[in-house]
Structure formats: C-alpha cells, structure tokens
VOGU-65188 format. One record per residue (C-alpha): residue number from 1; z, y, x. Coordinates in steps of 0.02 Angstrom, whole numbers, m for minus. Example, Ala and Ser with C-alpha at 12.3 -4.5 7.8 and 13.67 -1.06 7.14 Angstrom:
! VOGU-65188
(1; (390; m225; 615)),
(2; (357; m53; 684)),
//
This chain:
! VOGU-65188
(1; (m1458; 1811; m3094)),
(2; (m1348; 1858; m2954)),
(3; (m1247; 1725; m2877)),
(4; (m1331; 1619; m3008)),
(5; (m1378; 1481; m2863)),
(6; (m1227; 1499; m2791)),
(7; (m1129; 1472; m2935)),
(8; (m1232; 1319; m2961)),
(9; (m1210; 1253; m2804)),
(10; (m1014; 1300; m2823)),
(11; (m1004; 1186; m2970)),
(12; (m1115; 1047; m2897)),
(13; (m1006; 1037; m2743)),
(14; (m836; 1072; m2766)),
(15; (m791; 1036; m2950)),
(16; (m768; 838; m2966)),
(17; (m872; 773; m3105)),
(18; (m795; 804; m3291)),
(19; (m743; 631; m3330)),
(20; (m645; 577; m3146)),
(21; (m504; 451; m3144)),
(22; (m321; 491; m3121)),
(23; (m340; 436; m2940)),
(24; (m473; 563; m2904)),
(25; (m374; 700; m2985)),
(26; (m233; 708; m2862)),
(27; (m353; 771; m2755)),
(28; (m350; 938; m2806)),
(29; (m339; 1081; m2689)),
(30; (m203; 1239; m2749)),
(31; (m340; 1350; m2753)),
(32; (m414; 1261; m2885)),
(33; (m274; 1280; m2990)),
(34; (m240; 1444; m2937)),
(35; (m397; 1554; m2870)),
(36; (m252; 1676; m2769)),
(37; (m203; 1540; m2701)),
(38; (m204; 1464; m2524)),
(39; (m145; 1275; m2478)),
(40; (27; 1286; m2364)),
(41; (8; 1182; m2210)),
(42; (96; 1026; m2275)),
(43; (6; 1043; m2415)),
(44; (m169; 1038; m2316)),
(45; (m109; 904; m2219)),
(46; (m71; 803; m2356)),
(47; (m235; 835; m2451)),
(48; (m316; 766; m2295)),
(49; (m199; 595; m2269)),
(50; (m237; 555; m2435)),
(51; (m433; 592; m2457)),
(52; (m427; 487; m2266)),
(53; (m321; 335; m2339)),
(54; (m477; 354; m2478)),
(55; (m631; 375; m2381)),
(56; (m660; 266; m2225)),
(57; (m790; 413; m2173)),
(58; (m645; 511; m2129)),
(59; (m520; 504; m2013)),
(60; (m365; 612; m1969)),
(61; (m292; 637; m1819)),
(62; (m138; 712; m1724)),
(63; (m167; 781; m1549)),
(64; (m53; 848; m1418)),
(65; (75; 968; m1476)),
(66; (90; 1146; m1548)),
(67; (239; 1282; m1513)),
(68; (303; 1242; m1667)),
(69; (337; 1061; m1622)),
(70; (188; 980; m1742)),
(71; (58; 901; m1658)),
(72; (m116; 959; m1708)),
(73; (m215; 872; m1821)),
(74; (m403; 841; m1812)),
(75; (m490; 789; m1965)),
(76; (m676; 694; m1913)),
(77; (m810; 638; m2054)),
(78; (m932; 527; m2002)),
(79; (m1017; 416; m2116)),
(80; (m1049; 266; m1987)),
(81; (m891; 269; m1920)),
(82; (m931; 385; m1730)),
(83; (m750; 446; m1716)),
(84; (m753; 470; m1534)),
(85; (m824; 574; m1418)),
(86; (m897; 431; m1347)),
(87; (m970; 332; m1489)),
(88; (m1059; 496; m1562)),
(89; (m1153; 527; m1395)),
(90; (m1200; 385; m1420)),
(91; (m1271; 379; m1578)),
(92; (m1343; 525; m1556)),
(93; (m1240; 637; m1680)),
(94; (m1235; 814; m1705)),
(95; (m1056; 892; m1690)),
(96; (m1007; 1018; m1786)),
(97; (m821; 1120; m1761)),
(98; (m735; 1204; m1885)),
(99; (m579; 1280; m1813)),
(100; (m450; 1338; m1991)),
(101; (m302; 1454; m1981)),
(102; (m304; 1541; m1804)),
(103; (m268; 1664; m1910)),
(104; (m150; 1599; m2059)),
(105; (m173; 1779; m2147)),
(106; (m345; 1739; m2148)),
(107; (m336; 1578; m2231)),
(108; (m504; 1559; m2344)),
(109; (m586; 1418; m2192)),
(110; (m433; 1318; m2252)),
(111; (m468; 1312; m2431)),
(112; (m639; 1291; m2407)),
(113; (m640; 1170; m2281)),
(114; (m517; 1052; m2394)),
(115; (m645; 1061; m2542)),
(116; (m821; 1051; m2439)),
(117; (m725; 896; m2359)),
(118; (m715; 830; m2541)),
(119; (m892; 880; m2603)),
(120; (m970; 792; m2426)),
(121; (m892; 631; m2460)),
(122; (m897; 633; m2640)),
(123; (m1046; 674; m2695)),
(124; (m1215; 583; m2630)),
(125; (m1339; 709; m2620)),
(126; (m1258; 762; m2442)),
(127; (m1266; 583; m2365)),
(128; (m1458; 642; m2288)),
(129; (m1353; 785; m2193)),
(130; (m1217; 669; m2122)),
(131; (m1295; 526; m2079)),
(132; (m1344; 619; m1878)),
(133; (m1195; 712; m1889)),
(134; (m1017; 701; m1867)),
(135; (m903; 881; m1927)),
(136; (m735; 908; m1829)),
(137; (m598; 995; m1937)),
(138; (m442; 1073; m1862)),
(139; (m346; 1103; m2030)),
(140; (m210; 1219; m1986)),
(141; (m230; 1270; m1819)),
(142; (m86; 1412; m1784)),
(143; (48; 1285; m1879)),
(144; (185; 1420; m1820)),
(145; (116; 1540; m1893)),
(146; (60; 1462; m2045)),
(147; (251; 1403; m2060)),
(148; (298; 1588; m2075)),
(149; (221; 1626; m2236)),
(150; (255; 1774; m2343)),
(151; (178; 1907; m2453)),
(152; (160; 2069; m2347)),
(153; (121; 2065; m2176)),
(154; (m71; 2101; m2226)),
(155; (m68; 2287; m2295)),
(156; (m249; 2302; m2306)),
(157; (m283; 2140; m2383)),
(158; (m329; 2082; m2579)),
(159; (m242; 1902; m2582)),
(160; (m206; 1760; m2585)),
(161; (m39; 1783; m2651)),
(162; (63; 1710; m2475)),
(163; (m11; 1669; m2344)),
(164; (27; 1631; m2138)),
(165; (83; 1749; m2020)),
(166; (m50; 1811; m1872)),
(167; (53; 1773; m1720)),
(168; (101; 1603; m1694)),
(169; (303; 1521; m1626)),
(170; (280; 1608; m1479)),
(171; (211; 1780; m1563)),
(172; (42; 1736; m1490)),
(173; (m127; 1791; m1581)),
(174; (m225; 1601; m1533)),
(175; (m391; 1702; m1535)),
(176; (m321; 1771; m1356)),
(177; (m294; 1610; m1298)),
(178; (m419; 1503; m1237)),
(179; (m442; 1540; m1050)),
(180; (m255; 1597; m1024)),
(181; (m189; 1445; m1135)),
(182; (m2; 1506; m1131)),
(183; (25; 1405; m1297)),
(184; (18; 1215; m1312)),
(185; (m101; 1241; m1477)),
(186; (m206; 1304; m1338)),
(187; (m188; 1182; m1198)),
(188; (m216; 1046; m1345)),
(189; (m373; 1121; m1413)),
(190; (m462; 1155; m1243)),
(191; (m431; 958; m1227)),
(192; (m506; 912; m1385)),
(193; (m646; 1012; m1362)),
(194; (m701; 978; m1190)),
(195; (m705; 811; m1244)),
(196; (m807; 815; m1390)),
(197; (m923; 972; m1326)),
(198; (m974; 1015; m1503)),
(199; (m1146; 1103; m1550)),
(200; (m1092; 1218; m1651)),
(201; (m910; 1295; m1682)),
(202; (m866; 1381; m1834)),
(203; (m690; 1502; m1806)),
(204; (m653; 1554; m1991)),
(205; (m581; 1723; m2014)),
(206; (m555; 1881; m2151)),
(207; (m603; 2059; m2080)),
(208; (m571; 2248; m2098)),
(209; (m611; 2395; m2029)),
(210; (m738; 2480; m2149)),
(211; (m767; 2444; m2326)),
(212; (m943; 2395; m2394)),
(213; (m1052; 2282; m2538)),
(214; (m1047; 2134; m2437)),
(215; (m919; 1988; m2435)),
(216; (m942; 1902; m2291)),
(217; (m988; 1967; m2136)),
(218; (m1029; 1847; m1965)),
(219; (m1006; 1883; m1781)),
(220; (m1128; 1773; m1680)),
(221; (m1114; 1737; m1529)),
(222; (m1165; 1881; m1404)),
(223; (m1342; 1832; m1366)),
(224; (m1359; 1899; m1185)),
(225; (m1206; 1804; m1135)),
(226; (m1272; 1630; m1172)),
(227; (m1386; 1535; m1083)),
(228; (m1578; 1603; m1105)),
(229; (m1636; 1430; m1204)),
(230; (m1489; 1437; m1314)),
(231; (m1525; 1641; m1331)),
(232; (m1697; 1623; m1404)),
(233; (m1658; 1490; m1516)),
(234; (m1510; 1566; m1599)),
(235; (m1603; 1740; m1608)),
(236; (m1786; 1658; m1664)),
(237; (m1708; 1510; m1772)),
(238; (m1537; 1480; m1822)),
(239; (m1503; 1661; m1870)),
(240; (m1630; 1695; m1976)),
(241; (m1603; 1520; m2074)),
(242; (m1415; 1586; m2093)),
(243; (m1442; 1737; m2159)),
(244; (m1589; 1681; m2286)),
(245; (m1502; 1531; m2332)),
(246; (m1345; 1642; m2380)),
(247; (m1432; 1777; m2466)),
(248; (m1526; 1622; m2562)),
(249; (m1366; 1566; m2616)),
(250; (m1306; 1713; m2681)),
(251; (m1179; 1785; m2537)),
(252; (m1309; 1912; m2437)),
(253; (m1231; 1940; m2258)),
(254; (m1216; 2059; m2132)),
(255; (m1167; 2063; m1953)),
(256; (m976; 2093; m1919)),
(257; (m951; 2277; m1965)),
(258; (m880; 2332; m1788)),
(259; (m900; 2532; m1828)),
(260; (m922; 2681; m1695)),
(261; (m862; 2777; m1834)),
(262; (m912; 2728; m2025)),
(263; (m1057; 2613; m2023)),
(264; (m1198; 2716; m2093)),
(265; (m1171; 2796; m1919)),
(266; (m1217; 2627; m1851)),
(267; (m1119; 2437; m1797)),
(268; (m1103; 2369; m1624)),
(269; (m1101; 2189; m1592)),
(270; (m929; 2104; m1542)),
(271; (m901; 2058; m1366)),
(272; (m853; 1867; m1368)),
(273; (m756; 1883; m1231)),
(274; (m692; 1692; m1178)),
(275; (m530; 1750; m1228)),
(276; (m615; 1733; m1416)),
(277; (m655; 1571; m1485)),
(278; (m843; 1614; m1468)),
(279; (m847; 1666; m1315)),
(280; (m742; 1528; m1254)),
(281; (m879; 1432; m1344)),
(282; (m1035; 1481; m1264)),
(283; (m929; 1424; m1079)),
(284; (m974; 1256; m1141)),
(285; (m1144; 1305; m1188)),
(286; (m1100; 1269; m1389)),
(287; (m1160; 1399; m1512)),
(288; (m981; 1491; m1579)),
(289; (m980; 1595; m1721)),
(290; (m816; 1684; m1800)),
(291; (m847; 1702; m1997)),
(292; (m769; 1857; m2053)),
(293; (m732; 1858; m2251)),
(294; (m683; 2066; m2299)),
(295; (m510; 2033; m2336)),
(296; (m531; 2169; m2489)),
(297; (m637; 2057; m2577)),
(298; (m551; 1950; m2714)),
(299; (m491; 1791; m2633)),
(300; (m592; 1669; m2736)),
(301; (m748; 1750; m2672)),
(302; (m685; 1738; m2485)),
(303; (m673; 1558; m2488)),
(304; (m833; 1526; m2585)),
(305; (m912; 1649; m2483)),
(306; (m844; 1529; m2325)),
(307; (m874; 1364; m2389)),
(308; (m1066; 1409; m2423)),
(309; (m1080; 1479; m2254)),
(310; (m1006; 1316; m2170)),
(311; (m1127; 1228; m2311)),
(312; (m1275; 1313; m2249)),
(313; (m1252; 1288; m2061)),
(314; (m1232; 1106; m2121)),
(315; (m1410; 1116; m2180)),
(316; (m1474; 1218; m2030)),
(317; (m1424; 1089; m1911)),
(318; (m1499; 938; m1996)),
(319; (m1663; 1056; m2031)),
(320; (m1664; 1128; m1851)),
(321; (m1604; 960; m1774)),
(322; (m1723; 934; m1636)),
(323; (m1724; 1107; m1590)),
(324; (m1543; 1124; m1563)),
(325; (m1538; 980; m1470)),
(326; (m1683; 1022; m1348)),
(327; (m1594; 1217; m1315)),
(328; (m1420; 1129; m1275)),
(329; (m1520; 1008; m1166)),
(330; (m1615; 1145; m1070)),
(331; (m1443; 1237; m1059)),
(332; (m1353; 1096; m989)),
(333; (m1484; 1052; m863)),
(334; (m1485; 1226; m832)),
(335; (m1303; 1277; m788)),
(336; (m1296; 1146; m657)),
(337; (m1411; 1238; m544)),
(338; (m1393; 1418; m620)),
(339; (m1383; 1516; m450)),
(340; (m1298; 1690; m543)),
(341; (m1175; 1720; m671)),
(342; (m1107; 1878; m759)),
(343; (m957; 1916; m757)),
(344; (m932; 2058; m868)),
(345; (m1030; 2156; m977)),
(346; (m1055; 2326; m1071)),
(347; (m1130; 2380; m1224)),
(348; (m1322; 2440; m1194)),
(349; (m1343; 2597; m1314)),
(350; (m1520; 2638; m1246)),
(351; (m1548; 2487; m1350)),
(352; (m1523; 2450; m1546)),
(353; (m1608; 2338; m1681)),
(354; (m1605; 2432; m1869)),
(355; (m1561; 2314; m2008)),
(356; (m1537; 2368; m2173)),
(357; (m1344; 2385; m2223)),
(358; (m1276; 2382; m2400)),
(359; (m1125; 2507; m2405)),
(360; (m1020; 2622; m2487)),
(361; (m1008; 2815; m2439)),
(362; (m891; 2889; m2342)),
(363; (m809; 3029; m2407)),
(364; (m652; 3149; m2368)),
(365; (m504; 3209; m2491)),
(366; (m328; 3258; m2475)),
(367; (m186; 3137; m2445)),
(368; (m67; 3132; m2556)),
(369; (54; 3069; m2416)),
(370; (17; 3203; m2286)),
(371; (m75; 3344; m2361)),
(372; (m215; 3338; m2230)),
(373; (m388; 3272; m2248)),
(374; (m381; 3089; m2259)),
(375; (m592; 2961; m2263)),
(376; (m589; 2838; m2392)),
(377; (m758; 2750; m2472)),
(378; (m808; 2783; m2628)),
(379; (m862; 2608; m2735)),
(380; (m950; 2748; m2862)),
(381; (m1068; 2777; m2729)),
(382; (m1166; 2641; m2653)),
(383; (m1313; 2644; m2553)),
(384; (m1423; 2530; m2455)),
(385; (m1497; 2628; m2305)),
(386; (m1581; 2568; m2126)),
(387; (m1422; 2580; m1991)),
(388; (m1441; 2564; m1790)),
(389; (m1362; 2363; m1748)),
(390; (m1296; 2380; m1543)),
(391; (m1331; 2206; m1505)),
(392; (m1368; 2214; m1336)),
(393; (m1261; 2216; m1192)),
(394; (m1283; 2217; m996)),
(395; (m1185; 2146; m846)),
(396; (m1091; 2260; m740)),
(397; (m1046; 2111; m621)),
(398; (m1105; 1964; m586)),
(399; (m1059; 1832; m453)),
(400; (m1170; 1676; m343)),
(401; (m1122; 1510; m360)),
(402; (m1033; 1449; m189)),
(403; (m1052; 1248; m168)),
(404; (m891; 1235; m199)),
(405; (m685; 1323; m230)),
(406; (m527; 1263; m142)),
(407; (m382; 1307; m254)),
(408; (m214; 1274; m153)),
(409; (m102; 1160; m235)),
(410; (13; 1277; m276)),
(411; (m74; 1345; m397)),
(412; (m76; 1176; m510)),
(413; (m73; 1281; m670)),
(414; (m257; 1320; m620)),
(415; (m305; 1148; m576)),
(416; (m227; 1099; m760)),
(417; (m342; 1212; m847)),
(418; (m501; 1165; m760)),
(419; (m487; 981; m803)),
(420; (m417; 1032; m985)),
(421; (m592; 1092; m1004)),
(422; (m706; 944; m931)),
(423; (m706; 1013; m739)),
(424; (m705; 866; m634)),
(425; (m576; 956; m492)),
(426; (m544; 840; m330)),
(427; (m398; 819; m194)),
(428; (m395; 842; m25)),
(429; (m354; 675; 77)),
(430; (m305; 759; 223)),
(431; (m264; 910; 323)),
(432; (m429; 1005; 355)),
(433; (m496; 1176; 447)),
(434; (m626; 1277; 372)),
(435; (m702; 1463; 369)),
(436; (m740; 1498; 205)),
(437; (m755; 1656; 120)),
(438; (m604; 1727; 24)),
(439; (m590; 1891; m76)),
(440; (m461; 2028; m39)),
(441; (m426; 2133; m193)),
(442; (m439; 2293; m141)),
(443; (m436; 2393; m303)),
(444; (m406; 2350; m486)),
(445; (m314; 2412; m639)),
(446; (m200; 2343; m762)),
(447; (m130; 2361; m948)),
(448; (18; 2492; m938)),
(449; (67; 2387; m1098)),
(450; (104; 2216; m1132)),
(451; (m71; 2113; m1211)),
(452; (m24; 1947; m1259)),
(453; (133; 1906; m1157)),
(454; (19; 1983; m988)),
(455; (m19; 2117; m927)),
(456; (m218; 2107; m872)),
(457; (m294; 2161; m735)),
(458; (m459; 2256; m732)),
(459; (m596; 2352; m636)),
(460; (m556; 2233; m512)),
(461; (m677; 2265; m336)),
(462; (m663; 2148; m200)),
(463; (m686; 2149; m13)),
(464; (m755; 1970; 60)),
(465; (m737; 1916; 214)),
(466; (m750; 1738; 302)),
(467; (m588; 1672; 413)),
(468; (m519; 1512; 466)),
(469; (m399; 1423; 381)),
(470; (m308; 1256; 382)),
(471; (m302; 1186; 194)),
(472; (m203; 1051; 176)),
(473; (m187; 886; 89)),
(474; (m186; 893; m98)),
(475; (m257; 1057; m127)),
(476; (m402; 1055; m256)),
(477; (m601; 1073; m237)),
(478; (m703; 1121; m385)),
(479; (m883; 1098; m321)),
(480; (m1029; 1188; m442)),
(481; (m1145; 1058; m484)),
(482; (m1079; 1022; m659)),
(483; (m1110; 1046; m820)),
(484; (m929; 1140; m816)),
(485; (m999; 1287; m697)),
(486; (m991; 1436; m805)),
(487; (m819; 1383; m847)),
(488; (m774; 1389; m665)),
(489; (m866; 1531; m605)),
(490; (m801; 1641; m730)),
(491; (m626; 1589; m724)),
(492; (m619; 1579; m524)),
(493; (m718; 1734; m472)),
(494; (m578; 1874; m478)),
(495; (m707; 2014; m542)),
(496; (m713; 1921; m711)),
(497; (m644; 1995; m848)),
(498; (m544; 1845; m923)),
(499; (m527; 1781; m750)),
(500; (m380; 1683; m706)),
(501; (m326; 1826; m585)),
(502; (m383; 1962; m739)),
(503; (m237; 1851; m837)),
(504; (m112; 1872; m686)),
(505; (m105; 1679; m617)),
(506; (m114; 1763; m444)),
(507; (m4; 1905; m457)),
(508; (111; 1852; m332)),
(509; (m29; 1893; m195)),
(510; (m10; 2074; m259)),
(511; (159; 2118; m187)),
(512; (183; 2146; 4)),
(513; (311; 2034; 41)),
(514; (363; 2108; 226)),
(515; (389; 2311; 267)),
(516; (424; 2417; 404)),
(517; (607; 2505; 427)),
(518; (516; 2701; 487)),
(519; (652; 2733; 603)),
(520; (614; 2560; 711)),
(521; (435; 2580; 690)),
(522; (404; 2753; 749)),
(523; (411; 2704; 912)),
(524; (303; 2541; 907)),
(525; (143; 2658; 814)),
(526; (178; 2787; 955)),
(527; (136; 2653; 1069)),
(528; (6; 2562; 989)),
(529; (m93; 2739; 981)),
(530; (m75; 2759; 1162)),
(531; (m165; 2590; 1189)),
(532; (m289; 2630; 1034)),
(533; (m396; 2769; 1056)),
(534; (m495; 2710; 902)),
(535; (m359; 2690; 807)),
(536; (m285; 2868; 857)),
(537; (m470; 2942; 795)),
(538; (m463; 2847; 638)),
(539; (m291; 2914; 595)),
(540; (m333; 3103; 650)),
(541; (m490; 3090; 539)),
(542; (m367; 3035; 387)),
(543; (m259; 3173; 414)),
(544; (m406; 3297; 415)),
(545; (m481; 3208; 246)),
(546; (m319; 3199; 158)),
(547; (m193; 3345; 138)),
(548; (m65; 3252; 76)),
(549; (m80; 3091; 169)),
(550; (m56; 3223; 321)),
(551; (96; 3288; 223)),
(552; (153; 3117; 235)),
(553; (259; 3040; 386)),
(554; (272; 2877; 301)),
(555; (77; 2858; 242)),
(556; (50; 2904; 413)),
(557; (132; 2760; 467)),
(558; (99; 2636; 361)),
(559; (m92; 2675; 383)),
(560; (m62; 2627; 559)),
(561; (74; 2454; 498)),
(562; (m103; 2396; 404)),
(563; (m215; 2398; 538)),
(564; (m112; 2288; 651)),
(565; (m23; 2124; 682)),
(566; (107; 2155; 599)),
(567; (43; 2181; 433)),
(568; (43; 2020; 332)),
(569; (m131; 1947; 313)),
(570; (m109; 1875; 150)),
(571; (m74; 2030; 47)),
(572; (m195; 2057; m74)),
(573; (m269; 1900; m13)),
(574; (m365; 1795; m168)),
(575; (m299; 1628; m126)),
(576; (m462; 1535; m199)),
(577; (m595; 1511; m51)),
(578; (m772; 1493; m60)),
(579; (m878; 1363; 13)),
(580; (m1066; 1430; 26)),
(581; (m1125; 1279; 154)),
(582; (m1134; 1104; 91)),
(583; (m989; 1018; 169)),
(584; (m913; 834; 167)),
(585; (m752; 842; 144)),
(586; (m623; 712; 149)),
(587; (m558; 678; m42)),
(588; (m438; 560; m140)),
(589; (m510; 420; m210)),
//
C-alpha cells in the first residue's frame, strides 16, 4: 500500500484524462516524456504562455530584469480574475509564493510547478481551493544560471539528466541575496514581493548532506524568529497538517537533515537568516519554507515528492484559512508597535524536541581512493530510532525601536532597498540640526575570504553616543511605525547579522581618512601632555597595562592623536542616526 494514495492522487492530478484533444496534448511537460528529465527555461516559459493564452485564470508576467538580460516572469492563477496586489486585498484572497530555480541544479519546483499549474486549472475538483486564493509562480528564477546547463556540476546528485548551474550571470548563489540584493533578479523580486506580501512562500530546493529513507525533507521557518502569533500557529497548526497530510499521501517527511555529525547523533534546525529566502520571508511577517528534495533520490520521486508538498499546503491554507489570516493580522498589528527586536541568534542546545527519524547506519570502511578510513551509509541497514531535533534558538542581540533613522543621501543604495521592500522612506525639505544618537563601531570582525562578492562583517559591538549634527536637505527618514519595521530595524541597526553595514554598505566609515607624520607630531603630544594631566595618567596607565603598546613609540602616539582634536570624528562613525524623541520634521511633499 505504500504510496498507494499518492500514486492516486499523482494520476488524478497530473496525468490529463485518457481521451484529451490534440490541443490539450501540446501541453505536455518534458518530464512527462522523460522522468530524468527537467524543462529548460525557454521551455518552461513557453509551457506557461501557452497554458495562459488557454486559461483566462492565469496570467504571465515579465518583471524588471535579471543579470542575464531576461526579465523575470511571474505566473498568477486566480480563478476570478485578482491579478494585482491590489484587487486580491481586496477580495480577500490568500497568496501563496512559489519561488522555482534559485537553484537551477535543484530543479524538481520547476517541473512540478508546470504540472500542478495544469492539474489546478484543469481539473474541477480544485476550484473549492482557489476560489479565496490566488498562487504566485516565479518559473525560473536564477535565468543565468538556468542558461548554463550541463551534466556535472552536481557530483552528489541522482538526476535529472542536465540541469542549471547554482550561481547565477554574475556567479551569485540568489539564496544569499535578498537583503544585500547585488543582482537585479534580486532587486526585481524584493519588488514583487513587497508588493504582493504573500502568506505563505514556498523556496523549492534538492538537499545533501547525510543520506536517509526519506525523500523530501522541509526547513520551516525558524520559529523563535517570527513574530509570537505567527510562532504558535505554525508550531500548533500548519506543521502538523504538513507533515500528516504528506505522510497521508504517501511521501513521510522530516525536518531538513542539518547534521552535528550523522543524524542518529541528532539534527539542528536551519538558521533562516534574511539572507535566505525564509528568513527574508518572515521580515514581512509571511510564513517561508525552503523544500529540500534529497538530491540522491531518483528524480521522478523529487518532483512528485514537491508537487504534493506544494499540493498539500494548498489544502492547509484553504482548511486553516481563518487562522492564518487572524496570526498575520495579530503580526502585522503587532510589528508596528513591537518595542524590541533581535538581531541575531544562536542555537539553544540546553533545549531539543525528539522526533522519530527514519535512517540508514553509518558505518566506516577503507577508501579505495586514499587507503584511510572513509563513513558511508549503508541502505542494507535501516533503522527508525528517536533522535534529539535543535529547534530552538536564542538572541544574542537585540536592538529598541528609535522613532525614527536619518540615512544621509549619500547612501541612496540604502534608501533603494528600503522602498524595494514596502518601507515608506521620506526626504528632508530643508537643512536641519538635531542630536540624535549615532553608533561608533568600535569592534567587529570580518570574512578573511570572499562570501558572495563581500566580505561580511561580524561580532560587531557598538559604542552610542548622542551629538549634534546638521543633516541636510534630501537625506532620508525611515520612521518605525510601519508594518515594514522588522525590515528596517534589522537592516539599519549595525549589530545585525545581515545588516546593511554586516554586508559592507558602510565600509567607507572604516578607514581613517587623515594621519599623523610622527616626526611633526612629537612635539604637539609633548605639549598637549603638559596641559593634560589626565591625559598624561591615562597614557602612563596604558603603558603599565600593555608591554608592547609601551614598546611602541607610534601606539604611544597615536593613543594620544585619538583623544584629541585632531583626530577625525567620523572614523568609525555609523552614519545612520537615531531619533528616540518624537520630532516634526520638515519633509518633501
């Protein structure tokens, strides 16, 4: 009986009935023809024009550009027609995202995708699910690098027989991307879906790592990152309907196997960082999940496994319809007054759910290639045993909401992303004085390797202080009473791990742009001890707490440099201030 329903409901929903016409027949899908086979991206876009130019319930679309030149296309289905942001609000629709091909080796969302498309408009039994609910499809989003297709560039992975390349034109892995946006697919989709601020967002991928019974695995979104009403819903509600309504279909599930070491030793749940798709997700307070197909799995499996997962959540939605809506709602009413936000997070291992895992054992042998001992699994030996799930996670910083940010204009690359992503960010009519706080940067870390064209900072701890300054017309104000403010708070505040400063838009702040020549300024610190006894006692206590510092003539004086006039006020300065009192400020109209 196993996959019995599932191989019912494959049947019922993706085969077109036995006796179709010519017409409908040319809208077959590669993989049908070819079960190792995955649709190249003309050939999805094509499959899409023509089931649109069939079916007035769906509409494709081409937004914005892509590295590779080809704008990206967004497929809606709506059976009354809501094909705007606007006109589904008001109707009252559900939205539902499913984002294809981030990863174009990891192409199973984009066969499945093409056929549930088919099934939901073709066959009637799924007009009760549609008719509150409207599904966004990005077919092909990484067109670059589903451009550069070939045959081996996934060495761990069974099928299809081509398939996309990972990094996009610019070399770029899209599920980097979101905050940072250095790729137009990017600064497109942050557009698209800021405007339609879907429920639900469904990022279809294939996953390693470990090998094990199951074919598709899910990371959720982390639940102590999003909002508390959203939390308990997901965790009391829409989780357990996903996972029963799988395993009722014949494709059990399990939680994204992210291993300590093999996972009978226990999984830990994936941070959905905002870099992520998920994580980016839960900024806008929608529920983001990344479906994760095991890539050694035969390749018909992954995308049937996919398409009943996207299937199900279709159900879960309609079924759980009011109480989605009423979490989001809560959420959204919510983040506008939200006093604190975290910032960054680690994993809580005084804390662990045990679920029961389905896997192989792990066992040890000699390599043939190296002669040492080498793990492998062993498919002879499976087992089903209770494993520790890491789920949890705690902040490790955290940040108040000021009443408002001034960005200065210079920064417009800032300012671009903020309203990219719904943030309603004003202008400064005129010259005009404040004391804010700003943050100096006084220690942080960063990548001694390149990470996705950057090189990130981290650890980041801040000094805050509160000076005068004269801002001046045309630089931008953010203020936090929007639905927006997790998306500004943890971009703006520099302690944040995918912080605009983490992803180096302020770097310039970093380098001292003014020095001292020692010779010239021996003379000038001579003097300005004379005049400073407290600064004499502050050096003199350095020298007796540092060894080398007191080895050091030039420390010396640049220890003195720092503490006076002459050192540059701006260095290490974060340029963003914070407003804490409620202020009228003069704006453009």
């Amino acid at each position: 009986m196993k996959h019995l329903f599932s191989l019912i409901l494959w049947a019922g929903f993706l085969l077109p009935p036995l006796l179709v016409s010519a017409q409908l027949e040319t809208l077959s899908v590669p993989f049908e023809r070819d079960s190792n086979t995955t649709a190249t991206y003309g050939e999805a876009i094509h499959f899409y024009e023509t089931l649109a130019a069939r079916y007035p319930q769906l509409r494709l679309e081409e937004h914005g550009s892509t590295d590779v030149g080809f704008p990206l296309h967004l497929a809606i289905l709506s059976t009354d027609g809501s094909f705007t942001p606007a006109a589904a609000r008001a109707g009252g629709k559900q939205v539902l995202f499913i984002n294809n091909a981030i990863h174009p080796g990891e192409p199973c969302g984009v066969d499945a995708t093409m056929l549930l498309f088919r099934s939901l408009l073709q066959d009637a039994s799924w007009r009760p699910f549609l008719d509150r609910l409207v599904i966004l499809a990005i077919p092909f989003y990484n067109i670059g690098g589903g451009l550069n297709r070939g045959s081996y560039s996934r060495a761990n992975q069974n099928g299809p027989r081509a398939y996309g390349f990972r990094g996009n034109a610019r070399n770029l892995d899209l599920n980097r991307d979101f905050i940072k946006c250095d790729s137009r697919n990017a600064q497109t989709f942050n557009r698209l879906f800021a405007s339609w601020q879907p429920d639900v967002l469904i990022d279809t991928h294939s996953s390693d790592g470990a090998d094990y019974q199951y074919t598709m695995t899910l990371v959720p979104p982390q639940c102590d990152k999003l909002d508390p009403s959203l939390a308990t819903y997901l965790d009391e509600e829409l989780m357990p309907r996903l996972y029963a309504g799988m395993k009722e279909a014949g494709w059990e599930m399990t939680p994204y196997v992210y291993a300590r070491d093999t996972p009978d030793k226990g999984i830990a749940g994936f941070l959905d960082l905002p870099r992520y798709s998920s994580g980016y997700a839960a900024l806008h307070n929608t529920i983001g999940f990344m479906t994760e197909a095991h890539m050694w799995k035969p390749y018909k499996d992954r995308v049937r496994g996919t398409y009943t997962f996207i299937a199900t959540m279709i159900k879960a939605m309609n079924e759980q319809r009011n109480a989605l809506e009423q979490a989001r709602e809560k959420a959204g009413r919510h983040v506008i007054n939200q006093d604190s936000f975290a910032l960054d997070w680690a994993l809580d291992f005084s804390r662990s759910d045990t679920i029961l895992f389905k896997g192989y054992e792990a066992g040890h042998k000699k390599s043939e290639v190296s002669g040492l001992d080498r793990m492998y699994y062993d498919r002879s030996r499976p087992y089903e045993k209770e494993i520790p799930y890491f789920r949890y996670y705690q902040p490790t910083a955290s940040a108040r909401r000021p009443f408002a940010y001034i960005i200065p204009q210079a920064y417009t690359g800032v300012a671009e992303r903020l309203r990219w992503n719904g943030v309603a960010v004003h202008q400064l009519a005129e010259d005009t004085e404040l004391e804010p706080e700003f943050s100096y940067i006084e220690e942080y870390e960063t990548r001694e390797r390149p990470y996705e064209g950057h090189y990130p900072h981290y650890n980041v701890k801040t000094r805050e202080v509160h000076r005068r300054h004269l801002f001046r017309k045309g630089d931008y104000v953010a203020f936090t009473s929007q639905p927006a403010n997790r998306y500004i708070v943890e971009t703006l505040e520099p302690r944040a791990a995918d912080s605009f400063f983490a992803w180096n838009f302020f770097d310039g702040i970093l380098m001292q742009k003014e020095y001292f020549d020692s010779y010239i300024f021996e003379d000038t610190a001579a003097a300005l001890l004379r005049n400073d006894p407290a600064l004499q006692d502050a050096l003199e206590k350095k020298r007796q707490e540092d060894e080398q510092f007191a080895q050091s003539a030039r420390a010396q004086l640049d220890f003195i440099y720092r503490r006076t006039p002459y050192y540059e006020p701006t260095h290490n300065l974060y340029p963003v201030a914070r407003l804490w009192e409620e202020v009228s400020l003069p704006l453009k109209n």
